[in-house]
C-alpha positions as CSV (number, residue, x, y, z in Angstrom):
1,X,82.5,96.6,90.5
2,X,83.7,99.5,88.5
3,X,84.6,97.3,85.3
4,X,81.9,95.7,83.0
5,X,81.6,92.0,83.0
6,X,78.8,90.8,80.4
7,X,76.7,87.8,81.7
8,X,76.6,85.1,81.7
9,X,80.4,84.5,82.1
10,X,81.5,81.2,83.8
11,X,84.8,81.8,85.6
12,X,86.9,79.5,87.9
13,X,89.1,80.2,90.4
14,X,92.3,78.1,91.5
15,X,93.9,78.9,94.9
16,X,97.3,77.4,95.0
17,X,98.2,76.9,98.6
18,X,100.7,73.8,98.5
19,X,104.0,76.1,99.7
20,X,106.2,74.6,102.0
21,X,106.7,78.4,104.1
22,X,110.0,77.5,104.9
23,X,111.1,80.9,104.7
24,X,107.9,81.9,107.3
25,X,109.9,79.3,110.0
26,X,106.9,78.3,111.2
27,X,107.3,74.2,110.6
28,X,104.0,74.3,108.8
29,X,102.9,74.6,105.2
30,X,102.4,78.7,104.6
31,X,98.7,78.8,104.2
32,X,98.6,77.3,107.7
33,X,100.2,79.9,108.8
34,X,98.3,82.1,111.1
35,X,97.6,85.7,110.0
36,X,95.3,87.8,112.6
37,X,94.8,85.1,114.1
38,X,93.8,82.5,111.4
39,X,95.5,80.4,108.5
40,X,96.3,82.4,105.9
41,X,94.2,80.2,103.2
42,X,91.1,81.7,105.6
43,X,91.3,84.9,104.1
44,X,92.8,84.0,100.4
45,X,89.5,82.3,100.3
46,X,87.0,84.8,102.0
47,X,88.7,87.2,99.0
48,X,88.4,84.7,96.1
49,X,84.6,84.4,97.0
50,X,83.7,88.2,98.6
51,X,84.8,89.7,95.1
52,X,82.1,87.8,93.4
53,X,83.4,86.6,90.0
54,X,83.9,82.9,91.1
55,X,81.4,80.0,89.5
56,X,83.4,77.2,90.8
57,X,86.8,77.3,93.5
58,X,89.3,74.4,93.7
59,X,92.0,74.8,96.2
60,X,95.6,72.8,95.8
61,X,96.8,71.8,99.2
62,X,100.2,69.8,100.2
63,X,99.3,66.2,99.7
64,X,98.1,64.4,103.0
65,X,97.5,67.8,104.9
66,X,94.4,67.6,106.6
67,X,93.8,71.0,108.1
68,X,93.7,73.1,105.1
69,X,91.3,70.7,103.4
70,X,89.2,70.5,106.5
71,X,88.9,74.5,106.7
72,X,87.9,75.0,103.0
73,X,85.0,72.5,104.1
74,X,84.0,74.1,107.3
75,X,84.4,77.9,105.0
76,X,80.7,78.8,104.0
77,X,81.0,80.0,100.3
78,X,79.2,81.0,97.5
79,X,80.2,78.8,95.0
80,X,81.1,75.0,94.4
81,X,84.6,74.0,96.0
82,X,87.5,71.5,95.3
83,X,90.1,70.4,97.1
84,X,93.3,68.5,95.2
85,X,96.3,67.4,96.4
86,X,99.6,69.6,94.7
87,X,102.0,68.5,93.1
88,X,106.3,68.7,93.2
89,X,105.9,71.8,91.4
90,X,103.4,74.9,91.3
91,X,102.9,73.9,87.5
92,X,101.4,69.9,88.7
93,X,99.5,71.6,91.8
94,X,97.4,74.2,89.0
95,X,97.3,71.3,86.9
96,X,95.6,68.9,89.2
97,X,93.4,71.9,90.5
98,X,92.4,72.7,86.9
99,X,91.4,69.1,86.2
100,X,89.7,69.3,89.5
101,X,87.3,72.4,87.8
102,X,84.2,72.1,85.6
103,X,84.8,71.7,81.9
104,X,82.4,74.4,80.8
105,X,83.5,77.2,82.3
106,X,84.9,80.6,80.0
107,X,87.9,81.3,82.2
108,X,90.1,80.4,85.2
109,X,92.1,82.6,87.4
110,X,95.1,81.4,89.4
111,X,96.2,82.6,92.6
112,X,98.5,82.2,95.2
113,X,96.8,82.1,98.5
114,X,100.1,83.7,99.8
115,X,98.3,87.2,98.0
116,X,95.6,86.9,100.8
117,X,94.8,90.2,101.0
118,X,94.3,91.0,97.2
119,X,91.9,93.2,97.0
120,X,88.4,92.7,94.7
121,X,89.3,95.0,92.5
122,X,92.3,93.4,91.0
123,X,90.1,90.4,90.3
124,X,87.6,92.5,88.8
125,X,90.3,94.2,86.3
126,X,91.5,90.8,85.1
127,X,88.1,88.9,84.6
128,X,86.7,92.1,82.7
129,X,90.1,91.8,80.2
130,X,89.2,88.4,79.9
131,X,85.5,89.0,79.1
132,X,86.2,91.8,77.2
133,X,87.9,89.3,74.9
134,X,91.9,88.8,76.1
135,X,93.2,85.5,76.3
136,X,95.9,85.8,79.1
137,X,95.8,89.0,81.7
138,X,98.0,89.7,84.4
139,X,98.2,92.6,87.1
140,X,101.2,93.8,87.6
141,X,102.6,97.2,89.1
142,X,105.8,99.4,88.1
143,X,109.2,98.5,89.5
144,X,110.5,101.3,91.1
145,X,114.0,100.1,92.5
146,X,116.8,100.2,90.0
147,X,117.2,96.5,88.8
148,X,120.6,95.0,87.3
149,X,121.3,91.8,85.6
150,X,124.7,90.3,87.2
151,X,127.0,87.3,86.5
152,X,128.8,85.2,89.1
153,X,132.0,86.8,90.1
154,X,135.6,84.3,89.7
155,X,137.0,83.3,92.6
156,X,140.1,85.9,92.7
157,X,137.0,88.9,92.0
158,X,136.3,91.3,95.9
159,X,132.8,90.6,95.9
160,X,130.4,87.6,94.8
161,X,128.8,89.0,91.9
162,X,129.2,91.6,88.9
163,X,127.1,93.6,87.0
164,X,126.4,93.1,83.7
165,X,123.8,95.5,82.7
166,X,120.9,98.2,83.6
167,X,118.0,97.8,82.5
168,X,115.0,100.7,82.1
169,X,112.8,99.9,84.7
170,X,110.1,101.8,82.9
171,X,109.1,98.8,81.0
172,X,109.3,96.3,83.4
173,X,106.4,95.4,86.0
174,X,106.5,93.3,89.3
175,X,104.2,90.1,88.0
176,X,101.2,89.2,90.9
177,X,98.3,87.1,90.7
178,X,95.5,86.4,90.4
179,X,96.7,85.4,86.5
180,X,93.6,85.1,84.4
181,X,93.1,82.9,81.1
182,X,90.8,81.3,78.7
183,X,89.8,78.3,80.0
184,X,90.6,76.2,76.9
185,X,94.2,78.4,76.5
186,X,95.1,77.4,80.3
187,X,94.2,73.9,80.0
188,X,96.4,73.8,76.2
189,X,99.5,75.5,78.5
190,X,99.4,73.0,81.0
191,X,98.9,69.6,78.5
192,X,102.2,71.1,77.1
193,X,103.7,71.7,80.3
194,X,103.1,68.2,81.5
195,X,105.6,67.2,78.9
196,X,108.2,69.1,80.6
197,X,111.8,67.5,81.8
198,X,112.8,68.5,85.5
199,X,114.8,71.3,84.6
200,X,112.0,72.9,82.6
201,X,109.2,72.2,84.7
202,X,111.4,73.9,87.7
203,X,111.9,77.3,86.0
204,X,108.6,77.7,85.4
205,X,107.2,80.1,88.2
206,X,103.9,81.7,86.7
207,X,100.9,80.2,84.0
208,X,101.8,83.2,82.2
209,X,104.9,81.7,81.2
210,X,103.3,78.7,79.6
211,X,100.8,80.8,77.6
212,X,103.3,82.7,76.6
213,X,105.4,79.9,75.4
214,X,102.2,79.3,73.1
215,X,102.6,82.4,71.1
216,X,99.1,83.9,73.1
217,X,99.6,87.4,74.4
218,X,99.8,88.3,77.3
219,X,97.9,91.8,78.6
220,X,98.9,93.7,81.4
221,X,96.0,95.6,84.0
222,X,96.8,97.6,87.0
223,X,98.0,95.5,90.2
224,X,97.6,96.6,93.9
225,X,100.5,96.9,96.5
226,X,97.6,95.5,98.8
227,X,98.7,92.2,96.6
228,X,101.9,91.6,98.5
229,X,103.0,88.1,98.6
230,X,103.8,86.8,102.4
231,X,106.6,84.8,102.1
232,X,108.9,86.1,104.8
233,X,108.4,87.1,108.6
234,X,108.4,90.8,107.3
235,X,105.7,90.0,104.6
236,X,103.6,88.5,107.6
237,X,104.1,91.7,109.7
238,X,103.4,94.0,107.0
239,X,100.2,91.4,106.2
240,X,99.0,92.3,109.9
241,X,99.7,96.0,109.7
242,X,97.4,95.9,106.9
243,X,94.8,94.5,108.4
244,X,94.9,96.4,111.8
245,X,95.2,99.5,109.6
246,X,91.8,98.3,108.5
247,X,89.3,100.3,105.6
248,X,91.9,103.0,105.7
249,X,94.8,100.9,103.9
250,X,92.2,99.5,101.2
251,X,92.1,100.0,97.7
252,X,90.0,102.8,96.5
């Protein structure tokens, strides 16, 4: 890896991999969901463990699904793994997978196992800003369509919607994962999340949110358009053009 990690630094990895995949319309949770010919979780956690930064993995899975848990048993890895079940929101699934991870470690990462293909490098980028002494990282990467803020249109308005400002995309930054964190600054977040009502707890949709409702900067490293989250039938095919396009569509 081209970014210096000292030793020894203990980090943990959460996978969360409790979406329903709905929007996939495949009638199966999305990390079931076969990509190149196996479930998508397969290859969120071949990457998790080939990029080498991992001390101990826990894995949140839809509650009662068998499958998922019984391929992260039969996946040979490097490293110590967890399975939990998730909970109604992404904030209870990284909570009961945190819990789920040992007490001593330095850091945890979160990641979606719908960013499969992330590629090493981004992992590398975010555990060496943690080591290097951050307490929240993200990678991200530039927005490059024009973004506007709208309002709901009245009923008597042409179209559905109206604008109600531009704003300059050069400061803004499509948000992936994995999300990295001091361990003790994660595990603070989500004690205060758990006192969340409904509403709250359902707006949250990244850790980085709750750090950053702590007062705890937040740094930014460089993200990867290999990161792409699959959530719709064009994620998928893009997902599988990727991987038939093999060593040639990789990150440098």
């Amino acid at each position: 890896m081209s970014e210096s990690i000292p030793g020894p630094f203990r980090v943990g990895v959460i996978l969360v991999a409790g979406g329903s995949g709905q929007r996939l319309g495949y009638g199966m949770p999305k990390a079931q969901v076969p990509l190149a010919g196996e479930m998508l979780l397969a290859h969120a956690l071949r990457g998790v463990d080939a990029c080498g930064v991992a001390s101990a993995i826990a894995v949140a899975v839809p509650a009662a699904d068998t499958a998922l848990r019984a391929l992260c048993a039969a996946t040979p890895l490097s490293c110590p793994i967890e399975v939990v079940d998730g909970g109604a929101t992404r904030a209870d699934s990284v909570r009961a997978a945190l819990n789920a991870l040992p007490g001593d470690l330095d850091a945890v990462l979160v990641h979606d196992a719908a960013r499969a293909l992330a590629p090493a490098q981004v992992f590398h980028r975010v555990t060496a800003a943690l080591a290097a002494g951050a307490q929240a990282v993200i990678p991200a990467v530039p927005v490059v369509d024009t973004v506007k803020s709208v309002q709901l249109a009245g009923g008597d308005s042409p179209a559905p919607a109206q604008v109600t400002g531009t704003p300059d995309r050069s400061t803004l930054r499509a948000v992936q994962t994995p999300q990295g964190f001091e361990a003790g600054v994660l595990r603070r977040a989500h004690a205060a999340a758990a006192e969340f009502d409904e509403q709250q707890a359902a707006a949250v949709t990244d850790d980085a949110m709750l750090v950053e409702s702590l007062g705890i900067p937040v740094h930014v490293v460089e993200g990867s358009a290999m990161s792409l989250k699959i959530t719709t039938p064009l994620d998928l095919l893009l997902a599988e053009a990727v991987l038939s396009g093999g060593s040639s569509m990789q990150e440098d």
